[in-house]
C-alpha positions in Angstrom: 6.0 64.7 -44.9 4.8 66.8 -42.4 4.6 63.7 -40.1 7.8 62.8 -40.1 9.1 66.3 -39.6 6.5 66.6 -36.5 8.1 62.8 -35.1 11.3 63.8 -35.9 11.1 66.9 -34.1 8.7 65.4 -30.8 11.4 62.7 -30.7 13.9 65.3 -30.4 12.1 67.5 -27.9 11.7 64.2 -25.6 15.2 63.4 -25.7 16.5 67.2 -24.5 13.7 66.5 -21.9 15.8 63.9 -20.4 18.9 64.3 -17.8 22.1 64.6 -19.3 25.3 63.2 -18.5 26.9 65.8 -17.3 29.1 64.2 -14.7 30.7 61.6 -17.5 33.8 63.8 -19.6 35.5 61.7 -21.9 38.6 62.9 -24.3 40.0 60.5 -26.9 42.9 60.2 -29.3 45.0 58.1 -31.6 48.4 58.0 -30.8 51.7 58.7 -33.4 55.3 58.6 -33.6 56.4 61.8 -31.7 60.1 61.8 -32.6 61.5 61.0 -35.8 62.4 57.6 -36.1 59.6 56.4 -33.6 57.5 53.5 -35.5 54.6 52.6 -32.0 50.7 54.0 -32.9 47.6 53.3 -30.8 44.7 54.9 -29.2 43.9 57.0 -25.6 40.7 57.6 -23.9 40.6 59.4 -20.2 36.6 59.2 -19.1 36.4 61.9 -16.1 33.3 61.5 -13.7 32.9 64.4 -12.2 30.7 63.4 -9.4 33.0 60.5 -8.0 36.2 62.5 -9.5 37.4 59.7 -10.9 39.7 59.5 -14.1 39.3 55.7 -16.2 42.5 55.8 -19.0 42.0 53.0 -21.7 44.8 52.9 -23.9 46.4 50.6 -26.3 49.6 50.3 -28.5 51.7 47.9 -30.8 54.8 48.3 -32.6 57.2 50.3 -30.6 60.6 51.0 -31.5 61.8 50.2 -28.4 59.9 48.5 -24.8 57.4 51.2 -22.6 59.3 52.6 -19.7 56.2 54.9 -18.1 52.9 56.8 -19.5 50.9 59.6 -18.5 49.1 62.5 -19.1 51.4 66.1 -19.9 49.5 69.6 -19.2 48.9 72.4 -20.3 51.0 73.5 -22.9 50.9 76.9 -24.2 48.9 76.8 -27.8 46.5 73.9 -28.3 47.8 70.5 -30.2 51.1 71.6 -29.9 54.4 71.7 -27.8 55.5 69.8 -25.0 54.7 70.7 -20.8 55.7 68.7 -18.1 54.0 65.8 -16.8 50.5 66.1 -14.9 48.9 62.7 -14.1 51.2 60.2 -12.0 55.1 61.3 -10.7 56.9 58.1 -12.9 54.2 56.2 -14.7 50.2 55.5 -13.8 49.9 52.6 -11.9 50.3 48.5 -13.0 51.3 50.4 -16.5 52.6 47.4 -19.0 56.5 48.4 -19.0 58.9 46.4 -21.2 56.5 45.2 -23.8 56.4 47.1 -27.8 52.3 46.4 -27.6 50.1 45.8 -25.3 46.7 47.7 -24.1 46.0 49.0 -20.4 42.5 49.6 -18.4 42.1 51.4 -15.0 40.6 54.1 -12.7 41.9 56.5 -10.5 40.7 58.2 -7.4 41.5 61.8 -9.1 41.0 63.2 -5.1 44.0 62.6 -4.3 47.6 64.5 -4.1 49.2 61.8 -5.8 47.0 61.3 -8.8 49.1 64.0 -9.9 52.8 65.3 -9.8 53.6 68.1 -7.3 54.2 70.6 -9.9 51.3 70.1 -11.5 49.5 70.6 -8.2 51.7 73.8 -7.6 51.4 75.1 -11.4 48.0 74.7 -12.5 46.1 73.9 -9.8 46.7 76.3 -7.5 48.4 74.4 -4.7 44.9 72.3 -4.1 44.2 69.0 -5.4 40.6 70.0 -6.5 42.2 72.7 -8.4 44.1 70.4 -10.6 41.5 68.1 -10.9 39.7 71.2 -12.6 43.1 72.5 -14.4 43.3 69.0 -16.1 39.9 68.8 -17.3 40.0 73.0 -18.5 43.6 71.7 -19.8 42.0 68.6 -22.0 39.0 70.1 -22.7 41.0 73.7 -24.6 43.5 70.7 -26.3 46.2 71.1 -24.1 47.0 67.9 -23.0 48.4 64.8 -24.8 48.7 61.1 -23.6 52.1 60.3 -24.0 53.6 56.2 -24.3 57.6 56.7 -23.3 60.2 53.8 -24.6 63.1 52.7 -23.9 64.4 53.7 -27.6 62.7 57.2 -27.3 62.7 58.3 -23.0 61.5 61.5 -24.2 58.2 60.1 -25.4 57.7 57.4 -28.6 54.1 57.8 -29.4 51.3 60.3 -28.2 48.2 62.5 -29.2 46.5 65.6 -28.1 43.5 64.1 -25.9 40.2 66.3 -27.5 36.8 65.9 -26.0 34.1 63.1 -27.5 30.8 64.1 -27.6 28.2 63.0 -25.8 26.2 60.4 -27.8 23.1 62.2 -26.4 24.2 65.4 -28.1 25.1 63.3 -31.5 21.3 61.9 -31.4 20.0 65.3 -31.5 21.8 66.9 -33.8 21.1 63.9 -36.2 17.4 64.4 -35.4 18.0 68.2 -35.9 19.7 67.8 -39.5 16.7 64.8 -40.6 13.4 67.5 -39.7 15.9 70.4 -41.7 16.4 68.1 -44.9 12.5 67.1 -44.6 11.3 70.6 -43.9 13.9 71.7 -47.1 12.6 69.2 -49.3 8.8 69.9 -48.5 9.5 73.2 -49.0 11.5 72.7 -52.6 8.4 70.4 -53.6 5.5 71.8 -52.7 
């Protein structure tokens, strides 16, 4: 037994040893009615590299009450997973999203450099006036659960379906902390044994 704890816990040592990811951020959610009445669900992700400062938003959705108008991402509201702010990603909606369809799924990247990657409030509210200061207001925002992906319809202009964005962690992280529980249960159960 003591072998496998001694594996388990070299393997673990060799993968903190390697770089991680640091410059990949990426916050997911399943998306929900947000109105009474609103029948659409799907799925977010917003992948932030933080070296390019680039944001990729994957998204999909079916069964809207009524057709997509626009889409974005709303920050920072005041208490985490709750409330609604005004819009921070894209004046309108982000760009080529599917409008006038109840389902559909969407795949793109943005240059996050740039004023109008964002709306001007956004800009002027959270990030200071600068556009690297809301690029760093958006990812505080996402990362403290103040931001939500939100799917507008024509049935529901207010917003049909969205979901508080929270971070996903890196699988890196996941590894070790598997590794970490597997030489805890061996170490327990040599202990308990012997």
């Amino acid at each position: 037994m003591h072998r496998l704890a001694s594996w388990a816990v070299s393997i673990a040592a060799v993968l903190m040893a390697l770089p991680a990811n640091a410059a990949l951020l990426t916050f997911y959610r399943e998306l929900g009615p947000e109105a009474p009445g609103a029948t659409g669900s799907g799925w977010a992700r917003a992948t932030f590299d933080t070296e390019l400062v680039t944001m990729r938003v994957e998204a999909s959705f079916q069964g809207l009450s009524g057709v997509t108008t626009v889409a974005h991402i709303h920050c920072c509201t005041a208490v985490p997973e709750t409330g609604t702010i005004g819009v921070a990603t894209y004046p309108g909606t982000f760009p080529g999203w599917p409008v006038g369809v109840t389902a559909g799924s969407y795949d793109s990247t943005f240059d996050m450099n740039v004023a109008t990657s964002y709306t001007g409030s956004f800009i002027t509210n959270f990030g200071g006036g600068t556009v690297p200061g809301a690029f760093a207001a958006l990812l505080a925002g996402l990362d403290d659960g103040l931001g939500y992906f939100n799917v507008h319809s024509e049935t529901f202009r207010g917003g049909e379906i969205r979901g508080f964005l929270r971070a996903v962690p890196e699988p890196g992280a996941l590894v070790l902390l598997g590794l970490g529980l597997l030489a805890v249960g061996i170490t327990l159960r040599h202990r308990f044994r012997g």
